[in-house]
C-alpha positions, 0 to 999 in steps of 0.5 A, a space after each residue: 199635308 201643306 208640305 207635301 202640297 208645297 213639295 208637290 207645286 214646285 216640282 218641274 215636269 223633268 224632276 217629276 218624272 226622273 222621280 216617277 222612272 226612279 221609283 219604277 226601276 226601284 220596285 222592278 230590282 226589288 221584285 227582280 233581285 230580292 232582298 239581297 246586299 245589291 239592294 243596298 246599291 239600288 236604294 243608294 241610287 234612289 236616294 241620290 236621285 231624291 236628293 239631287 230632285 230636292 237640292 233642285 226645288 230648293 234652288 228653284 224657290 231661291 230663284 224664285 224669291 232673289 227675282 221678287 225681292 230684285 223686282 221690288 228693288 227696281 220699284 223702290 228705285 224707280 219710284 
């Protein structure tokens, strides 16, 4: 449960929505195309777009610790 509370606060509006839209196409090509080989493309694309989401949550929270530990680098430096 902490991951997902984790996963979830560090979601951006447009992360947040490209996952909302994706999912909604994802269930619309199902329902529309069945279970068929075309569904392997559309899972492909879906978890392409959860990939590039999470590759930039990551990169979020790496900027957001480089920024805390330059910010507690210039009190040493000033102190």
């Amino acid at each position: 449960m902490a991951i997902k509370r984790f996963f979830l606060k560090n979601l951006d509006l447009a992360s947040t929505l490209t996952l909302i839209i994706t999912v909604i196409l994802f269930v619309v090509a199902l329902f529309e195309k069945g279970f068929t080989h075309d569904m392997l493309l559309e899972a492909g694309v879906f978890l392409v777009s959860m990939k590039l989401v999470i590759g930039a949550q990551k990169s979020a929270i790496a900027q957001k610790s480089i920024e805390e530990k330059l910010d507690q680098l210039l009190v040493k430096l000033r102190s």
